[in-house]
C-alpha positions as CSV (number, residue, x, y, z in Angstrom):
1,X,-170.9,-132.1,-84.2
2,X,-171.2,-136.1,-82.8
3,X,-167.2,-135.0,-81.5
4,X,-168.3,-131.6,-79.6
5,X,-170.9,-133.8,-78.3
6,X,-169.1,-136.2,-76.4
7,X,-166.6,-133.4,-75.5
8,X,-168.8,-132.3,-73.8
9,X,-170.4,-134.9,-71.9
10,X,-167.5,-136.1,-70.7
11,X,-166.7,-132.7,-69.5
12,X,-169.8,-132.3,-67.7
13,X,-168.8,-135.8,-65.8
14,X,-165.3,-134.1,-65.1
15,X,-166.8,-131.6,-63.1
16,X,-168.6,-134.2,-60.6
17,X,-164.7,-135.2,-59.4
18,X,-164.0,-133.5,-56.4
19,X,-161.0,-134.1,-53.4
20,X,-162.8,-136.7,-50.8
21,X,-163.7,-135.1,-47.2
22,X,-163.8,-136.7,-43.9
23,X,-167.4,-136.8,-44.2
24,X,-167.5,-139.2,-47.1
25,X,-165.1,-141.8,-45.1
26,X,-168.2,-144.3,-45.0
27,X,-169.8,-144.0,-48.4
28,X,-166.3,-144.2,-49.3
29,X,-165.5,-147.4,-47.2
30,X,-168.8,-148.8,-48.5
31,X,-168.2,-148.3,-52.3
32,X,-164.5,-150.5,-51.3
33,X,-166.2,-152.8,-49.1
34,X,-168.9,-153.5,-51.7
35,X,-166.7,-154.3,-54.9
36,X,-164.5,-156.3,-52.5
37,X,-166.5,-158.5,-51.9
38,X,-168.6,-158.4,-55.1
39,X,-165.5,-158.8,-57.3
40,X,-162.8,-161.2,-55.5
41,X,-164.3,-162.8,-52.6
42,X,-164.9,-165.7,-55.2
43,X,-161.4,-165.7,-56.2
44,X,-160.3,-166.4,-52.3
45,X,-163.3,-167.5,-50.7
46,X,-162.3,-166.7,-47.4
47,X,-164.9,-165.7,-45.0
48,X,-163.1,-165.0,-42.2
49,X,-161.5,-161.7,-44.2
50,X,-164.1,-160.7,-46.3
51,X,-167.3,-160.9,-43.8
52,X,-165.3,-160.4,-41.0
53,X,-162.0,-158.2,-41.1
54,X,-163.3,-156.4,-44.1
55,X,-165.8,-154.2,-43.0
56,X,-167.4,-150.6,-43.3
57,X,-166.3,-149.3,-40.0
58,X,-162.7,-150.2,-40.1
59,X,-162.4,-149.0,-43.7
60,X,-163.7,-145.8,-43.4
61,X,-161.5,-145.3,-40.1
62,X,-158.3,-145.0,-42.5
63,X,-160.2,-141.9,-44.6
64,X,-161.2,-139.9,-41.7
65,X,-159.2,-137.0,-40.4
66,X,-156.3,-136.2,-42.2
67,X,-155.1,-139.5,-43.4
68,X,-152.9,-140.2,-46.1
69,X,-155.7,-141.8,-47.8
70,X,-158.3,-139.6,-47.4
71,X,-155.6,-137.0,-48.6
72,X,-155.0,-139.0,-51.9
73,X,-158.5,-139.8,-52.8
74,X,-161.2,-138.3,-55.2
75,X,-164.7,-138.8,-55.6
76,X,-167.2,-138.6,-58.2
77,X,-170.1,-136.6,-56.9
78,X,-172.8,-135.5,-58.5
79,X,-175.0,-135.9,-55.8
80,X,-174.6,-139.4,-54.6
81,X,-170.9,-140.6,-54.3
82,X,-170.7,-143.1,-57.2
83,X,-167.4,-143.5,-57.4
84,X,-163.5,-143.1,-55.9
85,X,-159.9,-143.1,-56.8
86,X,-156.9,-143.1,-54.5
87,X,-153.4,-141.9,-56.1
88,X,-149.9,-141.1,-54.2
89,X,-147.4,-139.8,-56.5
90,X,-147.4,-141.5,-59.7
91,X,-149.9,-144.5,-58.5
92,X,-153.3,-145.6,-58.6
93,X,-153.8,-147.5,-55.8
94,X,-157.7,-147.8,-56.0
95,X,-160.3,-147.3,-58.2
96,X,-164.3,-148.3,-57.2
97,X,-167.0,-147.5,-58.7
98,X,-170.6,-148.4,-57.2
99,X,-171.6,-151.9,-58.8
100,X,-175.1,-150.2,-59.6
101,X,-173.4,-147.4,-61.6
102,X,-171.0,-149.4,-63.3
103,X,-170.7,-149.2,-67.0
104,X,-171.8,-145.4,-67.3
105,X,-168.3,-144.0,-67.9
106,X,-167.6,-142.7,-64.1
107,X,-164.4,-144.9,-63.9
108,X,-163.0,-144.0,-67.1
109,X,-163.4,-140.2,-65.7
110,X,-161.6,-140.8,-62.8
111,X,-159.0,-142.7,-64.4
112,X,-159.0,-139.3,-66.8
113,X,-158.6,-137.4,-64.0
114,X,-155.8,-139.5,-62.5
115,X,-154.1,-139.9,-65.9
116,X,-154.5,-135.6,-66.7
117,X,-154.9,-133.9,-63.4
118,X,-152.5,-136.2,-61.3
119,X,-149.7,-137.1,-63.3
120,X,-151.0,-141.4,-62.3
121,X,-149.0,-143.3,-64.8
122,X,-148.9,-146.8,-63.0
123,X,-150.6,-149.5,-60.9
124,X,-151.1,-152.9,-59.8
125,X,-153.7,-155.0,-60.9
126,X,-155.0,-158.2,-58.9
127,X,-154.2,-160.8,-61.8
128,X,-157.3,-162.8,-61.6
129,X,-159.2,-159.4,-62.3
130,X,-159.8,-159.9,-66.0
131,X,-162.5,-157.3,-66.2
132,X,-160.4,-154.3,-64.0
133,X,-157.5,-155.0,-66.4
134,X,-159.3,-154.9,-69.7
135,X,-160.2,-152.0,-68.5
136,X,-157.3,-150.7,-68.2
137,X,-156.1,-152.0,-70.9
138,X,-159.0,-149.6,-72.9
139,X,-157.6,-146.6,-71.2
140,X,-154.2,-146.6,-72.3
141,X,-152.3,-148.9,-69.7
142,X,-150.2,-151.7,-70.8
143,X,-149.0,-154.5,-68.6
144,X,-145.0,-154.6,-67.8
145,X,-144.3,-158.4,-67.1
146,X,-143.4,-157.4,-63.5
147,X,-145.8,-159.4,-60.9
148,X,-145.9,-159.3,-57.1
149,X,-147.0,-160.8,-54.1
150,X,-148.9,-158.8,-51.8
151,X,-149.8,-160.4,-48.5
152,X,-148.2,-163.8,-50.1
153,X,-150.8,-165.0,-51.4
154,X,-152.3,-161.9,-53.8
155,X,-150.6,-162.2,-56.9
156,X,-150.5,-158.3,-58.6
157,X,-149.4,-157.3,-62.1
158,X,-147.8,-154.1,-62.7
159,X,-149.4,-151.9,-65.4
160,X,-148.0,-148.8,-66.7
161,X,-149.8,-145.8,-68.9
162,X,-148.8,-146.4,-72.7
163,X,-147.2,-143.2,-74.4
């Protein structure tokens, strides 16, 4: 019974994931903008980037139209956009939830989604972000031992999804 239960909660969150529209480029570009900041401006403090080049109207200029990105991302609607993935082929390239909805089991659905729906079976993970990768971590991904520079100065850690 406790089983069909949370079967079907967390099918009832599945249907809230939906292909992103133009129109959600800027609740979109907020949701990035916000955990940006919120979760690795103190890992670079640099305020020319994050309060300057970082911004709502630049980011939400690459989902409008027909962009790659906007073509590649989901959101988690049910109402309010709470959340957002990004995947192209096999990777997860983002994946934002809204800080005041964290912790309510919207990530891990669209990392479901990703993982089932999509065929996402990698990504790279900022290495300072302890929290993103234990989450990950949860869900089935395993770190590979390969590491990146992006930018040359972000340092990334592959992950891959765990048979």
């Amino acid at each position: 019974m406790f089983t069909a239960i949370l079967l079907n909660e967390m099918n009832e969150k599945m249907k809230y994931i939906r292909p992103a529209l133009a129109e959600d480029a800027s609740r979109i570009a907020e949701i990035i903008v916000t955990n940006y900041r919120l979760n690795f401006y103190h890992f670079f403090n640099n305020d020319l980037y994050y309060y300057g080049e970082l911004n709502v109207v630049k980011m939400a200029a690459e989902y409008s139209g027909n962009s790659r990105e906007l073509g590649n991302s989901y959101v988690y609607d049910d109402g309010v956009i709470k959340g957002v993935i990004r995947v192209s082929e096999h990777e997860i390239e983002k994946l934002y939830v809204e800080p005041q909805f964290q912790s309510e089991g919207i990530g891990t659905e669209l990392l479901k989604f990703a993982v089932n729906e999509l065929n996402a079976s990698e990504l790279w993970a900022l290495e300072y972000n302890t929290r993103g990768i234990s989450f990950y971590q949860k869900n089935g991904f395993i770190m590979t031992g390969e590491k990146k520079m992006e930018d040359e100065w972000i340092p990334l850690l592959k992950m891959i999804r765990s048979e």
